[in-house]
ModelCIF file with pLDDT and N, C-alpha, C, O atoms, coordinates in Angstrom:
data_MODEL
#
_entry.id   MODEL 
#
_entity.id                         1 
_entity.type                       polymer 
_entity.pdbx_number_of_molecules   1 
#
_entity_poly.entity_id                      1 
_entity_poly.type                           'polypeptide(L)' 
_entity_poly.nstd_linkage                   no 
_entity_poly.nstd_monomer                   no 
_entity_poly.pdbx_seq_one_letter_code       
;(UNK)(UNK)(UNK)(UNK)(UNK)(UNK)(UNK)(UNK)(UNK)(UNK)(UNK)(UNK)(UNK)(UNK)(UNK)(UNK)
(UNK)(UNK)(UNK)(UNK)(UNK)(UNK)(UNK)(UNK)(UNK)(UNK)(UNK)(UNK)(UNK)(UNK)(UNK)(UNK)
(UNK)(UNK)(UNK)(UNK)(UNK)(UNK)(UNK)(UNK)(UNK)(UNK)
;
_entity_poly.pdbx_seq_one_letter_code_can   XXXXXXXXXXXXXXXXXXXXXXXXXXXXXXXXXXXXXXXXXX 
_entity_poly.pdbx_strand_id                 A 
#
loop_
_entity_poly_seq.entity_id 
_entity_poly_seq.num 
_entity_poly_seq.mon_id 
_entity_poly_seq.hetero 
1 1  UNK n 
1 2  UNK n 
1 3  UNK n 
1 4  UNK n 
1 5  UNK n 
1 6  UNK n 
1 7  UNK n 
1 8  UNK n 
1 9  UNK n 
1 10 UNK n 
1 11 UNK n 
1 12 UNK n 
1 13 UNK n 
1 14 UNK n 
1 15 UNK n 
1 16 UNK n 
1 17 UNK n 
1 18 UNK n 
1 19 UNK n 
1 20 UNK n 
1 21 UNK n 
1 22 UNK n 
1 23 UNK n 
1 24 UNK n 
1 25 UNK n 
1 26 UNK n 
1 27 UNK n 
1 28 UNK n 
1 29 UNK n 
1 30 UNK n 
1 31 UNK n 
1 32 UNK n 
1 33 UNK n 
1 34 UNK n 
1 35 UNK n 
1 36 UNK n 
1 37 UNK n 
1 38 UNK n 
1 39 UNK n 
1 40 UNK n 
1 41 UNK n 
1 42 UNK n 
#
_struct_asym.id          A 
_struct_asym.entity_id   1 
#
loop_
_ma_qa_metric.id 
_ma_qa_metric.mode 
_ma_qa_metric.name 
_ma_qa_metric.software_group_id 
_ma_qa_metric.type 
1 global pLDDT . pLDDT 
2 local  pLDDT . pLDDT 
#
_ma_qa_metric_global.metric_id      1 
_ma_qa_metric_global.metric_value   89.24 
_ma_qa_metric_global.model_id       1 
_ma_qa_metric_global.ordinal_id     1 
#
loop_
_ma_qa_metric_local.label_asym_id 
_ma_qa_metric_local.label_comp_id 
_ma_qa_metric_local.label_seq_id 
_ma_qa_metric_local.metric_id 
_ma_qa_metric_local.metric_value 
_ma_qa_metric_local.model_id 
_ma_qa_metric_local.ordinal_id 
A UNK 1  2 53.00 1 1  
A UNK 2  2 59.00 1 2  
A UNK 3  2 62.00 1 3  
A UNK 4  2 55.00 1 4  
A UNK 5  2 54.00 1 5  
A UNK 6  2 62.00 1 6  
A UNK 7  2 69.00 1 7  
A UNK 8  2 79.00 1 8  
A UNK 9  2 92.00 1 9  
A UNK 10 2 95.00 1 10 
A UNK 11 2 97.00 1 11 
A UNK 12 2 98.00 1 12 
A UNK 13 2 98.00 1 13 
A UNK 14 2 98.00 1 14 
A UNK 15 2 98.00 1 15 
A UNK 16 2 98.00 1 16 
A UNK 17 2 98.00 1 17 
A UNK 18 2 98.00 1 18 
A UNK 19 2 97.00 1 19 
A UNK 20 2 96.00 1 20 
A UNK 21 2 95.00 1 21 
A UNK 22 2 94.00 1 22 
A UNK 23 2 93.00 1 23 
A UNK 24 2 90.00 1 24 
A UNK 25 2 90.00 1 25 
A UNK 26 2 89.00 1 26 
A UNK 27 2 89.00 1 27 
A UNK 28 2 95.00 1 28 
A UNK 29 2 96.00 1 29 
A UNK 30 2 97.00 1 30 
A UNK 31 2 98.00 1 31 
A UNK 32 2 97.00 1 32 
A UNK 33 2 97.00 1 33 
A UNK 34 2 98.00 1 34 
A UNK 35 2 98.00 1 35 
A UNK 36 2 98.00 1 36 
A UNK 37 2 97.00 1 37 
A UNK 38 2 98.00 1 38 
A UNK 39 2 98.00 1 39 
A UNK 40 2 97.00 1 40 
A UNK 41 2 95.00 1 41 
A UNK 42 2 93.00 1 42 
#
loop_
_atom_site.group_PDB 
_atom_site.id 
_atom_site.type_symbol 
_atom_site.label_atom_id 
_atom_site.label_alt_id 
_atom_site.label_comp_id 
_atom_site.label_asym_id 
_atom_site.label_entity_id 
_atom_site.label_seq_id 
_atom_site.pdbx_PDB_ins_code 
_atom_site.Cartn_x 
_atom_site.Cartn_y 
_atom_site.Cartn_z 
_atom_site.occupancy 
_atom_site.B_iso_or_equiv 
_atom_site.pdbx_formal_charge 
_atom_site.auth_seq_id 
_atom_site.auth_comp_id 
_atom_site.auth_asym_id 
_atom_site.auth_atom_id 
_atom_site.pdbx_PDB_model_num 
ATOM 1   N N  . UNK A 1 1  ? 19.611 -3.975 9.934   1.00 53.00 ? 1  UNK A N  1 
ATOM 2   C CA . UNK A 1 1  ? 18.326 -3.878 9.246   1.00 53.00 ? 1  UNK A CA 1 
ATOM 3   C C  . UNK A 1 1  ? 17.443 -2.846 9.932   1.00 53.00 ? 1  UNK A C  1 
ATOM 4   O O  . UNK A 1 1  ? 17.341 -2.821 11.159  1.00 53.00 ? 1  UNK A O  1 
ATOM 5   N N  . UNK A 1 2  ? 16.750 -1.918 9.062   1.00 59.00 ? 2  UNK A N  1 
ATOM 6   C CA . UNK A 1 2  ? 15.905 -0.758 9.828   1.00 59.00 ? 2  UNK A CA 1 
ATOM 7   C C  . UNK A 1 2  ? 14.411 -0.867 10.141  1.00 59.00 ? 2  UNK A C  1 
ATOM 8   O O  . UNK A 1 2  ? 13.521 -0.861 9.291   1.00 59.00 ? 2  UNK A O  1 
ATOM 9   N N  . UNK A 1 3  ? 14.241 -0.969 11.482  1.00 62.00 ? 3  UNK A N  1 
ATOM 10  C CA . UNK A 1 3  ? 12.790 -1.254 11.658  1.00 62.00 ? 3  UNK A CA 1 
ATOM 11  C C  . UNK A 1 3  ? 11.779 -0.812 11.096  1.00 62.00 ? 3  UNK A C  1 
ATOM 12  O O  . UNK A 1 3  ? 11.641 0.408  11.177  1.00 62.00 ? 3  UNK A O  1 
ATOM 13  N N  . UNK A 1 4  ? 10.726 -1.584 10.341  1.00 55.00 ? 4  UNK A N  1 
ATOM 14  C CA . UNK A 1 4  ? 9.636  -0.496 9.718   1.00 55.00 ? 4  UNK A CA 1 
ATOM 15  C C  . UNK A 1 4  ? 8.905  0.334  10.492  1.00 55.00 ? 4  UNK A C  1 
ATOM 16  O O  . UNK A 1 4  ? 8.542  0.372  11.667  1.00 55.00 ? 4  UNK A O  1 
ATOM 17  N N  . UNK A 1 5  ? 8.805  0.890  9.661   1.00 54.00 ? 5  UNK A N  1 
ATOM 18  C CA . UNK A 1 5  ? 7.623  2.567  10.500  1.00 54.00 ? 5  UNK A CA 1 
ATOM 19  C C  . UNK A 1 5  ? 6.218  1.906  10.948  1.00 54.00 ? 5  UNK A C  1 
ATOM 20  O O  . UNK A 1 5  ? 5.638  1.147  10.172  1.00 54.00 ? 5  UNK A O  1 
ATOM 21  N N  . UNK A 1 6  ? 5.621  2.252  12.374  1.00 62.00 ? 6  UNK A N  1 
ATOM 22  C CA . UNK A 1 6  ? 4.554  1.855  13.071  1.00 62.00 ? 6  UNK A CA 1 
ATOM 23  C C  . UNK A 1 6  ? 4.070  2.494  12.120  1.00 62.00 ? 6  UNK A C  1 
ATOM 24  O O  . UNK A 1 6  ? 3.516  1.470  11.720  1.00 62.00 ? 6  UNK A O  1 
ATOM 25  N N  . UNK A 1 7  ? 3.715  3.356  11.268  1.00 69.00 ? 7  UNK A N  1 
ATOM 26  C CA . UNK A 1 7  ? 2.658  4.446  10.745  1.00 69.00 ? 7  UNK A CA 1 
ATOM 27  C C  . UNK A 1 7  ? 2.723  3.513  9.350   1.00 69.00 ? 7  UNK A C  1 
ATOM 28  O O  . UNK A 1 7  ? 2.289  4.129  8.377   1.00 69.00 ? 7  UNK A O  1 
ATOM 29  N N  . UNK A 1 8  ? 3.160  2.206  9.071   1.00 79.00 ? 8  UNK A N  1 
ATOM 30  C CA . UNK A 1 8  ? 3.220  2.355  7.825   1.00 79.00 ? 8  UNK A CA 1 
ATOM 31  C C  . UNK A 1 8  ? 2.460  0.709  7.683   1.00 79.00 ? 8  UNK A C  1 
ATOM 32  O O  . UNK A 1 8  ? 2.489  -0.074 8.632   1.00 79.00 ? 8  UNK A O  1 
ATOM 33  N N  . UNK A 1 9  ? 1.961  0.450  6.676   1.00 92.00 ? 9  UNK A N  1 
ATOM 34  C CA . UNK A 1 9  ? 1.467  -1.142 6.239   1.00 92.00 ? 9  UNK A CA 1 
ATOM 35  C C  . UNK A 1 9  ? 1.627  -1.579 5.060   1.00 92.00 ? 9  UNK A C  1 
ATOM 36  O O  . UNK A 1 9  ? 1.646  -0.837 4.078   1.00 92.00 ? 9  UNK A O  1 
ATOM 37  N N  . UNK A 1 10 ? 1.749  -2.709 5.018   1.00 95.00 ? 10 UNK A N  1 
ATOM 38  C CA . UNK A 1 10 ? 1.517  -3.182 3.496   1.00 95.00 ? 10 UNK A CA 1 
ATOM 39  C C  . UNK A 1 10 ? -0.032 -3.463 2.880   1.00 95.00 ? 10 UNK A C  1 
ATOM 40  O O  . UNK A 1 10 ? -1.055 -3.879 3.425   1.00 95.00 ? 10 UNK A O  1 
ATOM 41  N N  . UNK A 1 11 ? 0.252  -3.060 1.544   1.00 97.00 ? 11 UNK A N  1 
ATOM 42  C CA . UNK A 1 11 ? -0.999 -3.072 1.267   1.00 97.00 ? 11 UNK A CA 1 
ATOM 43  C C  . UNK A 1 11 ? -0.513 -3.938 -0.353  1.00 97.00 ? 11 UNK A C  1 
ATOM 44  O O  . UNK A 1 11 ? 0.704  -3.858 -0.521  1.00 97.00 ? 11 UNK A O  1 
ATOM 45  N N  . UNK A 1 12 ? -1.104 -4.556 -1.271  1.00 98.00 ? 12 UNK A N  1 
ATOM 46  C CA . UNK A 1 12 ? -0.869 -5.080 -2.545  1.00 98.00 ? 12 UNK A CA 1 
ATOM 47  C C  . UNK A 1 12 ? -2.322 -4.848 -3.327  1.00 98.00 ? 12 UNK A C  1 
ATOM 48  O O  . UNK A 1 12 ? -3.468 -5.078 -2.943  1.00 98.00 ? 12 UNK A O  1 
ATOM 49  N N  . UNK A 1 13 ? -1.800 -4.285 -4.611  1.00 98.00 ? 13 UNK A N  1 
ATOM 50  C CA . UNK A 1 13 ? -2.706 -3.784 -5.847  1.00 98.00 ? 13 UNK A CA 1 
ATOM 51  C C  . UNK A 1 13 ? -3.467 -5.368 -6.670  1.00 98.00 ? 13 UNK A C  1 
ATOM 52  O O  . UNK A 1 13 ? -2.935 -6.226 -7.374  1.00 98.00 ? 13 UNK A O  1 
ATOM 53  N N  . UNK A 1 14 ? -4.288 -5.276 -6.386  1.00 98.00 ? 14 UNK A N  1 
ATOM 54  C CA . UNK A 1 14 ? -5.557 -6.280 -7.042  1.00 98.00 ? 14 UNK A CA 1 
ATOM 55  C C  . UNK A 1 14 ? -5.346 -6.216 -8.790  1.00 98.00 ? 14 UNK A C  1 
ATOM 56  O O  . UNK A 1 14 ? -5.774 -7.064 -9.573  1.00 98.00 ? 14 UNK A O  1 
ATOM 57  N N  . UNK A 1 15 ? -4.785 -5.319 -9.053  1.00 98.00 ? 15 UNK A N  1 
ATOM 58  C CA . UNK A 1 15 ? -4.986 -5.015 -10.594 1.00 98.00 ? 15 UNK A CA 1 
ATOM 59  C C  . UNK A 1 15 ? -3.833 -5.213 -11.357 1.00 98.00 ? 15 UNK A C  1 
ATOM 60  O O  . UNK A 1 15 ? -3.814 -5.512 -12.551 1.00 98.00 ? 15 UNK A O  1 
ATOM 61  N N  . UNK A 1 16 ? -2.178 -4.907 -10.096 1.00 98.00 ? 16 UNK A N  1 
ATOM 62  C CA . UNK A 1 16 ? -0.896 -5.365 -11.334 1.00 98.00 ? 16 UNK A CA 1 
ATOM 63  C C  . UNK A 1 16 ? -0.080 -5.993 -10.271 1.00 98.00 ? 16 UNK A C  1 
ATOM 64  O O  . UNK A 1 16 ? 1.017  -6.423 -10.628 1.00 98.00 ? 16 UNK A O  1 
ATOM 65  N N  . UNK A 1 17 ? -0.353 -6.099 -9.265  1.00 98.00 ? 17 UNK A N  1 
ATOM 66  C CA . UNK A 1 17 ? 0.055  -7.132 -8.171  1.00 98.00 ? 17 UNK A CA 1 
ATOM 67  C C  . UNK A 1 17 ? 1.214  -6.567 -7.557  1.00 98.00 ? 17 UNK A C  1 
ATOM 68  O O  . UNK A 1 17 ? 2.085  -7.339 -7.156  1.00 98.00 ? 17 UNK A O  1 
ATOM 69  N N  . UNK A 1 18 ? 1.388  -5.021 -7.391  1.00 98.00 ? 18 UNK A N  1 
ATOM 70  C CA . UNK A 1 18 ? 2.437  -4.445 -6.510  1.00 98.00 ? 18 UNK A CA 1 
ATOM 71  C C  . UNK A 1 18 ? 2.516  -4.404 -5.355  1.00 98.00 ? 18 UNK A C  1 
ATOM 72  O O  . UNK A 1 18 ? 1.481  -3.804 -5.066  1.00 98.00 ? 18 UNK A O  1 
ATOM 73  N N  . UNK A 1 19 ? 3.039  -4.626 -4.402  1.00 97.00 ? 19 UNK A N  1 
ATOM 74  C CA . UNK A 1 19 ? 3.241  -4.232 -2.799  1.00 97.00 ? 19 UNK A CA 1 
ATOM 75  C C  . UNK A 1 19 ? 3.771  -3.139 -2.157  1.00 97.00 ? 19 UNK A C  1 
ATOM 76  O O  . UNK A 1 19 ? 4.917  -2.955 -2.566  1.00 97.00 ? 19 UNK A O  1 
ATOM 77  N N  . UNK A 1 20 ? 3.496  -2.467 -1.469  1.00 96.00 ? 20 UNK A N  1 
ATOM 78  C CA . UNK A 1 20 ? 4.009  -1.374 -1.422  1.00 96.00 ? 20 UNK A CA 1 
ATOM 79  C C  . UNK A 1 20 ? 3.377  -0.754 -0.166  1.00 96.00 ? 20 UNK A C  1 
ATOM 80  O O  . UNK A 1 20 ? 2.201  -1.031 0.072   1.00 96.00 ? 20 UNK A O  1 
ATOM 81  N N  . UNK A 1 21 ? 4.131  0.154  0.751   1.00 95.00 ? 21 UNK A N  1 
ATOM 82  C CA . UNK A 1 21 ? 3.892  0.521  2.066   1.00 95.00 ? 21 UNK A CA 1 
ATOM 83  C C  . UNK A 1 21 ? 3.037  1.895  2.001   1.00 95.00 ? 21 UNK A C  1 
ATOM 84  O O  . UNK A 1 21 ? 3.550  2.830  1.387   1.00 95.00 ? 21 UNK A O  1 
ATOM 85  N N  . UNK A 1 22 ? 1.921  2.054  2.523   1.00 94.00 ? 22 UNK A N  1 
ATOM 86  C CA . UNK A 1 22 ? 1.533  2.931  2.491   1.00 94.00 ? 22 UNK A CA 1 
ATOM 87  C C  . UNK A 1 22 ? 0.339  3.711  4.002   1.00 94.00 ? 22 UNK A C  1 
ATOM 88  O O  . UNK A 1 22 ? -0.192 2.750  4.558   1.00 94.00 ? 22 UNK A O  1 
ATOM 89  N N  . UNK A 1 23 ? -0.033 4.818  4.548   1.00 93.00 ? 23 UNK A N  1 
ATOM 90  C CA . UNK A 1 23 ? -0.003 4.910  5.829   1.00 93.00 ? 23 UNK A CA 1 
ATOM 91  C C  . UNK A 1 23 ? -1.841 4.816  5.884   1.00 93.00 ? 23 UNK A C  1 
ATOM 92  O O  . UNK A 1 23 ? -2.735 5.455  5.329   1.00 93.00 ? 23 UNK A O  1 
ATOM 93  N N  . UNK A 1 24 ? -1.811 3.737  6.803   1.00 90.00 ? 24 UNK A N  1 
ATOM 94  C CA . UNK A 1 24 ? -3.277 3.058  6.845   1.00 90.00 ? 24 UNK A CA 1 
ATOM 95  C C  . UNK A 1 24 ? -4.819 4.423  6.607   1.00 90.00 ? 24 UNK A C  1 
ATOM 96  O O  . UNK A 1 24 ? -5.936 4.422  6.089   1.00 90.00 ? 24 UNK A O  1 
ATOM 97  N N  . UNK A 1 25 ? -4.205 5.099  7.129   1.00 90.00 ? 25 UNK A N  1 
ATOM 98  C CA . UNK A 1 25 ? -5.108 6.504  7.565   1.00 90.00 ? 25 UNK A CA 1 
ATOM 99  C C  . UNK A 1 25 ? -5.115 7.315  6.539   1.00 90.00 ? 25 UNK A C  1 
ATOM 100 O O  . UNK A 1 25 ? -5.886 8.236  6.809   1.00 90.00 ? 25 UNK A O  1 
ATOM 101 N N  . UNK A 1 26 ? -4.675 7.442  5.550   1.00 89.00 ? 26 UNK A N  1 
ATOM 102 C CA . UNK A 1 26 ? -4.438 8.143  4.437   1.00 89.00 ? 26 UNK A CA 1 
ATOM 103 C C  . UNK A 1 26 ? -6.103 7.731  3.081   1.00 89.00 ? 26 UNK A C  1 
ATOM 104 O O  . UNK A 1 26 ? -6.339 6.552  2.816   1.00 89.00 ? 26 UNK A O  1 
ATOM 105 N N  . UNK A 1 27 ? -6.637 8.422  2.701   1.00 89.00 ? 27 UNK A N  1 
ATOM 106 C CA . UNK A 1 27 ? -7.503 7.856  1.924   1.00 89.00 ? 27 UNK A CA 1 
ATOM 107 C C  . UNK A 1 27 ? -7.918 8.968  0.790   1.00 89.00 ? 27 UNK A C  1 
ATOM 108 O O  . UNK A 1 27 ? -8.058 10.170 1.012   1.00 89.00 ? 27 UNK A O  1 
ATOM 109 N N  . UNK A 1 28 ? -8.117 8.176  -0.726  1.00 95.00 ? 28 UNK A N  1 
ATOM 110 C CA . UNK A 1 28 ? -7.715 7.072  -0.797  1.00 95.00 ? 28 UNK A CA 1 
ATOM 111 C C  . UNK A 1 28 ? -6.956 6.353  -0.744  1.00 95.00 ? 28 UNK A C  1 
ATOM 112 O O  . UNK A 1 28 ? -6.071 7.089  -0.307  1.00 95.00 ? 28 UNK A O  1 
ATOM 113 N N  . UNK A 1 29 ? -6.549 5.508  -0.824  1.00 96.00 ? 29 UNK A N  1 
ATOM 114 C CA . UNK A 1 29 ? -5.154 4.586  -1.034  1.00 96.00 ? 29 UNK A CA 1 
ATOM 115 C C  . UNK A 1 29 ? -4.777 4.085  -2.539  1.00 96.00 ? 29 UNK A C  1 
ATOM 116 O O  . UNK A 1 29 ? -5.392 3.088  -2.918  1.00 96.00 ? 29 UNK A O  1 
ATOM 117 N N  . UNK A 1 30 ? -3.956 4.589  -3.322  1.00 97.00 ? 30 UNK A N  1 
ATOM 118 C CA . UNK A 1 30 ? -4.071 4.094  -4.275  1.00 97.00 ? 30 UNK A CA 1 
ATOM 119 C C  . UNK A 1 30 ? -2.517 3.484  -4.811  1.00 97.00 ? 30 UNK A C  1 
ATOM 120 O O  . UNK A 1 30 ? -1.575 4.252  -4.615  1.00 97.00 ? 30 UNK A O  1 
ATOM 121 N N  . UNK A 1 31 ? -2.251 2.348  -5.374  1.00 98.00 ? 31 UNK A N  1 
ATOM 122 C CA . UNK A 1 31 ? -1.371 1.765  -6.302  1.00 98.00 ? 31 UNK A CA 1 
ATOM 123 C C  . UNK A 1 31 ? -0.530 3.515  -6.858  1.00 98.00 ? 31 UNK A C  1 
ATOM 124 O O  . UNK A 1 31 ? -0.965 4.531  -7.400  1.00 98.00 ? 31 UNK A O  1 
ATOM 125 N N  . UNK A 1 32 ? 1.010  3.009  -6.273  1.00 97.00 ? 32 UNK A N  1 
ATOM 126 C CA . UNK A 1 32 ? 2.062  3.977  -6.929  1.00 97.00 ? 32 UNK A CA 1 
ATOM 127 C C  . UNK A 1 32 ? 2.105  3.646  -8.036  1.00 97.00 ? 32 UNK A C  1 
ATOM 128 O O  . UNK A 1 32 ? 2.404  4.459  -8.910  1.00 97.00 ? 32 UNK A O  1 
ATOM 129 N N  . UNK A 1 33 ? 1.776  2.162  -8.356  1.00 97.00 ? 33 UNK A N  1 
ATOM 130 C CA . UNK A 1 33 ? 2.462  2.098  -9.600  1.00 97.00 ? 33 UNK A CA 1 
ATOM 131 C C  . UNK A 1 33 ? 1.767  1.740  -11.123 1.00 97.00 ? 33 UNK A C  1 
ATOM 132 O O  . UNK A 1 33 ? 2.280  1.602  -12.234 1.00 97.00 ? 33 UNK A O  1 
ATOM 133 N N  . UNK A 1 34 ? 0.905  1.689  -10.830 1.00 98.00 ? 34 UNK A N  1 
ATOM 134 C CA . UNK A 1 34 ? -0.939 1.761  -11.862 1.00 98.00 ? 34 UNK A CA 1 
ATOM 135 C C  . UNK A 1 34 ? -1.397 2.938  -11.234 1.00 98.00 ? 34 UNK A C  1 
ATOM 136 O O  . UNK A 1 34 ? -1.531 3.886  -12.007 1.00 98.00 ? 34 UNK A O  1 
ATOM 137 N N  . UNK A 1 35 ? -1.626 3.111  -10.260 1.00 98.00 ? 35 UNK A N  1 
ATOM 138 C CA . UNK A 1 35 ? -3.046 4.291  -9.897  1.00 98.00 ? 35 UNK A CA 1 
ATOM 139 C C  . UNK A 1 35 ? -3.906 3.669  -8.737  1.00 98.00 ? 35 UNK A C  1 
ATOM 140 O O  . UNK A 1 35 ? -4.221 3.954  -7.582  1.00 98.00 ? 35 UNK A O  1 
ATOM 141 N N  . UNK A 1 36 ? -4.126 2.636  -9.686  1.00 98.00 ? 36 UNK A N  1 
ATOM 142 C CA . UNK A 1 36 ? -5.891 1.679  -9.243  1.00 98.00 ? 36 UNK A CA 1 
ATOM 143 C C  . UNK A 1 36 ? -6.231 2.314  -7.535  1.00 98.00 ? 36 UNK A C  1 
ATOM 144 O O  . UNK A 1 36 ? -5.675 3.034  -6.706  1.00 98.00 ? 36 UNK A O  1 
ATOM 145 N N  . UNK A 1 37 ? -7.157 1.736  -7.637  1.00 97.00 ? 37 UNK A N  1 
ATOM 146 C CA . UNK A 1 37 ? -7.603 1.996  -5.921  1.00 97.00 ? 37 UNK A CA 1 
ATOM 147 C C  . UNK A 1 37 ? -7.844 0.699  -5.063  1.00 97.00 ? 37 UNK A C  1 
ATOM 148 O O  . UNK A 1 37 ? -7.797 0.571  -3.840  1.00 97.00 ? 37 UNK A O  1 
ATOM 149 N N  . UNK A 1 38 ? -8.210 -0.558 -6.392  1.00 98.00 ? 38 UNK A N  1 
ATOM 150 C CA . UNK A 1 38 ? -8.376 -1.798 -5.754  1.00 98.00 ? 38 UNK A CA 1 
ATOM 151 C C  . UNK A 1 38 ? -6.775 -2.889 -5.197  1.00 98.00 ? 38 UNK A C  1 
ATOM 152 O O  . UNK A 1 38 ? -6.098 -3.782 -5.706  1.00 98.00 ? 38 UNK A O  1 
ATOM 153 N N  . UNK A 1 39 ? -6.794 -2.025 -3.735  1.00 98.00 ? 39 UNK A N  1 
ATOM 154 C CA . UNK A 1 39 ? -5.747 -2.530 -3.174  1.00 98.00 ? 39 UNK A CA 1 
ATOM 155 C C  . UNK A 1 39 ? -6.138 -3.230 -1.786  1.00 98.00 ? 39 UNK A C  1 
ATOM 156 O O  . UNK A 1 39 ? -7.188 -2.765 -1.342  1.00 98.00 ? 39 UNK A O  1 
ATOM 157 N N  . UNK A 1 40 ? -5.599 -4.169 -1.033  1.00 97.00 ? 40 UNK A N  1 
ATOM 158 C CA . UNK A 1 40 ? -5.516 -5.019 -0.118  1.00 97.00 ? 40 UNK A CA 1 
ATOM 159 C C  . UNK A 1 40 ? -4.808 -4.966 0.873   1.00 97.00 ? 40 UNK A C  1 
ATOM 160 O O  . UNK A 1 40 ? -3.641 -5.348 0.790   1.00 97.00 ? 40 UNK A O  1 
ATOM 161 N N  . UNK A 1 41 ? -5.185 -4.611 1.746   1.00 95.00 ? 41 UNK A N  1 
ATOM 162 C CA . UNK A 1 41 ? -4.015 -4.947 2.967   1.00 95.00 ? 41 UNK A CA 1 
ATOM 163 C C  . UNK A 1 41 ? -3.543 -5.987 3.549   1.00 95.00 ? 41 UNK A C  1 
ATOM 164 O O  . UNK A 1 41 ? -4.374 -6.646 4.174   1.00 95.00 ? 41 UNK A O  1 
ATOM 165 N N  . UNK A 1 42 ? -2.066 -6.496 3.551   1.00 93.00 ? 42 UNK A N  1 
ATOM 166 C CA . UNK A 1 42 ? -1.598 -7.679 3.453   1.00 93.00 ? 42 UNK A CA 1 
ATOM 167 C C  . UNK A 1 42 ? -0.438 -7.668 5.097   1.00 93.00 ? 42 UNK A C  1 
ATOM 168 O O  . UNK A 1 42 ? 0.224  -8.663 5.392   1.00 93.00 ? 42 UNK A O  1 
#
């Protein structure tokens, strides 16, 4: 199994309920898979 990337987090979309890794420092942050911006870090 491959360790996840220190640079990377989970975050989940408020709007279609995706999860998805994306790098904390990066902004905005938005849903790959809607767009949205209202996402959560989980």
């Amino acid at each position: 199994m491959e360790e996840l990337p220190r640079d990377k987090v989970y975050f989940q979309c408020n709007t279609c309920g995706y999860v998805f890794q994306e790098d904390p420092f990066k902004f905005p942050i938005v849903c790959p898979m809607c767009g949205s911006e209202d996402v959560v870090k989980i």
